[in-house]
Backbone bond lengths (Angstrom), bond angles and torsions (degrees), N, CA, C in turn:
res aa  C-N    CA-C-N  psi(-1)  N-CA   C-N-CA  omega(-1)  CA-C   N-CA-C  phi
1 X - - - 1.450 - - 1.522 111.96 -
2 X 1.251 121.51 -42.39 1.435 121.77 158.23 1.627 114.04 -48.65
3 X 0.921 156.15 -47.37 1.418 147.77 -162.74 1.207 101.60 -97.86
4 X 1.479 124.51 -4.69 1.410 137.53 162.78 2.427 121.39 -54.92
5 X 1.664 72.45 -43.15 1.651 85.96 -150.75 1.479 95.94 -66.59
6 X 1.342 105.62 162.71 2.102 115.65 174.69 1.226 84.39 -103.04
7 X 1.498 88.61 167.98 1.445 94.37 172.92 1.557 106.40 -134.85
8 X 1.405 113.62 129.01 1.681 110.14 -174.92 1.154 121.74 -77.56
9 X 1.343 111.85 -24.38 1.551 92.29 156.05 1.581 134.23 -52.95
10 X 1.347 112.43 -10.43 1.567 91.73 162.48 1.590 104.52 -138.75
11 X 1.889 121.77 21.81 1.257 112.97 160.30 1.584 103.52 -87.66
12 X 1.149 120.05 -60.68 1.443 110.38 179.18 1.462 144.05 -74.92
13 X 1.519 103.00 14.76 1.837 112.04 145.37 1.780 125.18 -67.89
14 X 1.411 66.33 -17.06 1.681 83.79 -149.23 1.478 116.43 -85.34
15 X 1.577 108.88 -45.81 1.284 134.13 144.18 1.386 117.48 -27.48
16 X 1.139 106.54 -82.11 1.749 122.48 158.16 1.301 125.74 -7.45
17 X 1.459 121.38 -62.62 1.340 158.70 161.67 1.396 98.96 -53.30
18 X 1.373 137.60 -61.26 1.248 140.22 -164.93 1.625 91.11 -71.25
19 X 1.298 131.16 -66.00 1.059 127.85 -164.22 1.610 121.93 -69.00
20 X 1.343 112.92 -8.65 1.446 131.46 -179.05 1.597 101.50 -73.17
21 X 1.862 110.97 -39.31 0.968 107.89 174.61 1.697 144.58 -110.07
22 X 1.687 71.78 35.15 2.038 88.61 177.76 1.283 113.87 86.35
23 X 1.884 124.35 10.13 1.375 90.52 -166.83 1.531 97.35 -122.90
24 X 1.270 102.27 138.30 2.034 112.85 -162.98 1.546 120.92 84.34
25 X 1.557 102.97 0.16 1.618 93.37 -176.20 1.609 117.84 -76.65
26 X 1.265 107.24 -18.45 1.423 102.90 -175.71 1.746 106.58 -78.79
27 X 1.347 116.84 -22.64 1.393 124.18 -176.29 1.974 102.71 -86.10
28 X 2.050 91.93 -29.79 2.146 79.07 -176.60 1.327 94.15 109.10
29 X 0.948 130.21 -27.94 1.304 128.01 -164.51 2.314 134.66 -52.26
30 X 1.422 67.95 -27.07 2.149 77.13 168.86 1.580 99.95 -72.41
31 X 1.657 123.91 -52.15 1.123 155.92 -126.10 2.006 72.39 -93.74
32 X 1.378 130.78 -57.13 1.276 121.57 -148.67 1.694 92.06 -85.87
33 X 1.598 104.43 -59.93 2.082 94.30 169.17 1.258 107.06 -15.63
34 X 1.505 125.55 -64.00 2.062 122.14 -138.82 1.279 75.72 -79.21
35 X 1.190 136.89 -76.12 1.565 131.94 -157.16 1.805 103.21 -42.87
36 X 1.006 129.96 -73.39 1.469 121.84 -177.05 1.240 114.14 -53.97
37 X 1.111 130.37 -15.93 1.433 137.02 -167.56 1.738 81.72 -84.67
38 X 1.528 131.17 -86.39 0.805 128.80 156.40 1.957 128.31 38.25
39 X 2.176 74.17 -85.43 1.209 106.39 -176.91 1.765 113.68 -55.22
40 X 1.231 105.68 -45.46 1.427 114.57 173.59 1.161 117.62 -62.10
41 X 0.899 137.17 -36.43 1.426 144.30 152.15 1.225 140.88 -25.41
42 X 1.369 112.98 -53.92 1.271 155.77 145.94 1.680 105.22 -46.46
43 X 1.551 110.67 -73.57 1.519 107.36 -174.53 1.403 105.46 -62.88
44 X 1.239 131.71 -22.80 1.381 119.51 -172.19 1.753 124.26 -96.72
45 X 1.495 104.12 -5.69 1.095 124.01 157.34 1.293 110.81 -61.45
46 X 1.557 120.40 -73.69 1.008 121.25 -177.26 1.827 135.76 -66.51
47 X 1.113 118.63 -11.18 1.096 136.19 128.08 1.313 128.22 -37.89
48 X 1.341 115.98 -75.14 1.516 106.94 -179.78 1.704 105.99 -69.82
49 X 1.286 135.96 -11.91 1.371 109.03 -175.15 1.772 96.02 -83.39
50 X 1.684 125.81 -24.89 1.140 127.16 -169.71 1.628 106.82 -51.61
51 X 1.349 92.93 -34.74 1.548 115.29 -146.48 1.672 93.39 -67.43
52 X 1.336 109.29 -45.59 1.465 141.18 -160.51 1.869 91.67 -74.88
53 X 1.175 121.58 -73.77 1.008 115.05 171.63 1.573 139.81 -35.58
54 X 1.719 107.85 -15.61 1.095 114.19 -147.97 2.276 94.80 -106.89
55 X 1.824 73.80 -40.47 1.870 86.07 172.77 1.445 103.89 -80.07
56 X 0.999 117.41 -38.28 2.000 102.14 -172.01 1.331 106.25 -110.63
57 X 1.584 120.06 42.45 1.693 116.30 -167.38 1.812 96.63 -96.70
58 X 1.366 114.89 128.49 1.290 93.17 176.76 1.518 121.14 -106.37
């Protein structure tokens, strides 16, 4: 789950940049990356703490 996660520090500059310059905005598309990116984030957090909980749960 760690080698899983994005990291926004360099999806959503980047996005940004993409979308500054017109490309995917009419489809949403910078706007849908950060959100799933996001999302992964989230799932992979919670994952690895499950994970964590599960090996060192006492």
């Amino acid at each position: 789950f760690v080698l899983a996660a994005v990291s926004p520090a360099v999806v959503v500059p980047s996005m940004l940049l993409l979308q500054s310059d017109g490309f995917g905005v009419q489809k949403g598309v910078p706007t849908l990356l950060m959100a799933a990116g996001s999302f992964d984030d989230i799932l992979a957090i919670t994952g690895f703490t499950t994970c964590l909980g599960i090996a060192f749960g006492t």
